[in-house]
C-alpha positions as a printed NumPy array, in Angstrom:
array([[-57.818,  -9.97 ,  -1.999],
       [-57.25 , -11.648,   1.128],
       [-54.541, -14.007,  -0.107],
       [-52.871, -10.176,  -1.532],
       [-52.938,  -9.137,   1.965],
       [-51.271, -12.168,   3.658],
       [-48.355, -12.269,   1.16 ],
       [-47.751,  -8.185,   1.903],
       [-47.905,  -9.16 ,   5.368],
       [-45.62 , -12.331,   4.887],
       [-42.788,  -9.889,   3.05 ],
       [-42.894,  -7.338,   5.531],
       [-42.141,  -9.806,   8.323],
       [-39.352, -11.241,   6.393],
       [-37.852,  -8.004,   5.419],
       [-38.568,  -6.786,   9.107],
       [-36.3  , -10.309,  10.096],
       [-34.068,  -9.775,   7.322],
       [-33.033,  -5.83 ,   8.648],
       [-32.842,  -7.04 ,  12.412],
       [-30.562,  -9.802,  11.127],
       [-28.526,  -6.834,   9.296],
       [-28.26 ,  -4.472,  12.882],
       [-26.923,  -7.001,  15.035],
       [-24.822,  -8.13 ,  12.281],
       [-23.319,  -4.675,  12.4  ],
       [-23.181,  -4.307,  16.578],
       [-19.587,  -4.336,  18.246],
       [-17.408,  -7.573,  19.149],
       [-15.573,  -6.338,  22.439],
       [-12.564,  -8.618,  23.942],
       [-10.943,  -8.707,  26.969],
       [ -7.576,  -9.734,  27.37 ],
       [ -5.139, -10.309,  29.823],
       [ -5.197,  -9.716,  33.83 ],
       [ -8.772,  -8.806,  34.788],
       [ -8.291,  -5.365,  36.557],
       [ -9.956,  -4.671,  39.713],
       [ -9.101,  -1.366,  41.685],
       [-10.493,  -2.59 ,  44.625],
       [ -7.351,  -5.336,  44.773],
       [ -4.97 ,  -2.852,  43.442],
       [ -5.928,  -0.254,  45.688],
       [ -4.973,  -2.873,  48.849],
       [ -1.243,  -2.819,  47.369],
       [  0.613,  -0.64 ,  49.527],
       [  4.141,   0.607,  48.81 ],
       [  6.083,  -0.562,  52.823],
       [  4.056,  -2.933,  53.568],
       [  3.471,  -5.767,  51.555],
       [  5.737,  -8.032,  49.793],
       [  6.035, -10.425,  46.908],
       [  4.165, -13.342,  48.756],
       [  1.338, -10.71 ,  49.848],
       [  1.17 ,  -9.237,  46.073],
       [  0.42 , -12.418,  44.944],
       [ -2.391, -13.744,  47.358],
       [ -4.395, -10.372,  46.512],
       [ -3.389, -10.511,  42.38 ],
       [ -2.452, -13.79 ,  41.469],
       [  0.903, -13.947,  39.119],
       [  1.369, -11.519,  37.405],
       [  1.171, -11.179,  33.503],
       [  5.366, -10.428,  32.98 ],
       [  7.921,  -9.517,  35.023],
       [ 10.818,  -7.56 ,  34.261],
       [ 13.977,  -9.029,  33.117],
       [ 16.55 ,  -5.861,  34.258],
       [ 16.996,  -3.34 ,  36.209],
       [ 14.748,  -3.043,  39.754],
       [ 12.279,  -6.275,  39.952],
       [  8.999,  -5.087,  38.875],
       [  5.607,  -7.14 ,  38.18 ],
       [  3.046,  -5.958,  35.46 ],
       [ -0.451,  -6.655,  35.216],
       [ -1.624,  -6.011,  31.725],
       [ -5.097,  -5.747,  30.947],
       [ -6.662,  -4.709,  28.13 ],
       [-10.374,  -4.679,  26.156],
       [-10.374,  -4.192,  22.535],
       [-13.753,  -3.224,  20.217],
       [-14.298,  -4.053,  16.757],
       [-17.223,  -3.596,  14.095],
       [-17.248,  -6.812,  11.81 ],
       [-14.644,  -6.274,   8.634],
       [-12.488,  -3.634,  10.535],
       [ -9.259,  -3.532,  12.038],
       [-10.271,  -3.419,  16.168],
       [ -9.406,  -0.524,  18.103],
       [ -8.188,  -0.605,  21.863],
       [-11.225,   0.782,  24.156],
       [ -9.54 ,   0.526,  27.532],
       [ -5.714,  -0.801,  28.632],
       [ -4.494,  -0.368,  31.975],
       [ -1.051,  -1.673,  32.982],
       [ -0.486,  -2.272,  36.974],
       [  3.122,  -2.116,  37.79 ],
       [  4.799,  -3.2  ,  41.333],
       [  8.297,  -2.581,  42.112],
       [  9.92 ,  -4.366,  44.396],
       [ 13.37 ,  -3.656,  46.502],
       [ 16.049,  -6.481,  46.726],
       [ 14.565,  -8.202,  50.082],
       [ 11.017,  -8.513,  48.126],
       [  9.319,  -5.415,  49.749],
       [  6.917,  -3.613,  47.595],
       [  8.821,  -0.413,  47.151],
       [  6.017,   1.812,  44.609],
       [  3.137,   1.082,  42.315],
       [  1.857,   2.947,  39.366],
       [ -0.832,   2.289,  37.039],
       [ -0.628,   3.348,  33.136],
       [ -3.617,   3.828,  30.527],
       [ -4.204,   4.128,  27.027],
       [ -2.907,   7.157,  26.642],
       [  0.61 ,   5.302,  27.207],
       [  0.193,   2.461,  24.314],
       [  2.456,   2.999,  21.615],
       [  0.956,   2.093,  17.894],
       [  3.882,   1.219,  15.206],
       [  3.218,   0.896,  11.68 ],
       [  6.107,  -1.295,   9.914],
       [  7.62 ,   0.44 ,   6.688],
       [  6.927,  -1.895,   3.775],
       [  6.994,  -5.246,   3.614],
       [  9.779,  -6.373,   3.322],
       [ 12.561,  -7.281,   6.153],
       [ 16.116,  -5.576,   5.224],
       [ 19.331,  -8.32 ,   5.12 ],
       [ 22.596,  -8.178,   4.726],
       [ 24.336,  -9.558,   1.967],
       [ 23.705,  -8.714,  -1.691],
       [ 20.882,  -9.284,  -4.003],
       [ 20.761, -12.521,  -6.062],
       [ 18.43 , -12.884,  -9.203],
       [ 16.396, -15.914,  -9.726],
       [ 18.684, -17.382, -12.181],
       [ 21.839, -17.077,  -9.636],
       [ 19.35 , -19.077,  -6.911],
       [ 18.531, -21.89 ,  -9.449],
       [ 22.343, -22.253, -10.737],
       [ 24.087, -20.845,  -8.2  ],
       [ 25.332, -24.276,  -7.008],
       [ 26.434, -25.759, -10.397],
       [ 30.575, -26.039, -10.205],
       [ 31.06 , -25.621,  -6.407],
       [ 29.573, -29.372,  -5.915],
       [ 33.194, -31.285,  -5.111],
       [ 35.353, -28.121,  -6.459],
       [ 38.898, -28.016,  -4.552],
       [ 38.509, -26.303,  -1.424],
       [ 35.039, -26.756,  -1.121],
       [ 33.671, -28.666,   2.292],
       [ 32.938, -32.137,   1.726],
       [ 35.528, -32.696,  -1.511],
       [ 38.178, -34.228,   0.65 ],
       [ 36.815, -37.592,   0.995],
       [ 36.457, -39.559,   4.252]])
């Protein structure tokens, strides 16, 4: 009887390991990404008085800058979740943006959340060209009789 007991004991350990093993198999992966946001830093930038130099003792560089228009510096950050075998989902995103005049002054800043990300789903799977469609037996003999035809590049000679 005892030996009974100490196997029913033995298999309810291992399925008691076995379902722990299965929760934290099924617990969240989070990710940050990007500029590390602190509003305590941001909340020093001040629209008059600092500059470009000053912006980026108390930020560090910033993650882009814009190409056109008014000179502006973004600080993305952003912290996505995911459950294992699922697409992951964006918990938090916060973009910092500076503006700057033309002598380097910080002229405004505004900060942007999650409710500004913008989610695009392509439409099919395939990439429209221009041109027309070939078949497979145009791509495999398409070349036969243009190789040294009059005309073509290459049949002149040296």
């Amino acid at each position: 009887m005892k030996l009974r007991t100490g196997f029913k004991a033995q298999m309810m350990g291992t399925a008691l390991v076995a379902m722990s093993i299965g929760v934290t198999g099924c617990s969240s992966i989070t990710e940050g990404a990007g500029y590390i946001a602190n509003d305590g830093l941001t909340a020093t930038i001040q629209p008059g008085l600092d500059n470009r130099r000053s912006v980026t003792e108390t930020l560090g560089r910033p993650s882009f800058t814009s190409q056109y228009g008014t000179p502006t510096w973004y600080y993305v950050s952003s912290t996505t979740g995911r459950k294992p075998f699922v697409k992951p989902r964006i918990e938090q995103h916060s973009v910092f943006a500076v503006e700057f005049d033309g002598a380097g002054n910080v002229v405004s800043v505004n900060t942007t959340g999650v409710d500004q990300v913008v989610y695009l789903s392509p439409d099919g799977d395939e990439t429209p060209t221009l041109g027309r469609e070939r078949s497979f037996l145009e791509d495999l003999f398409g070349n036969i009789g243009t190789v040294n035809a009059p005309g073509a590049p290459g049949s002149g000679g040296p």
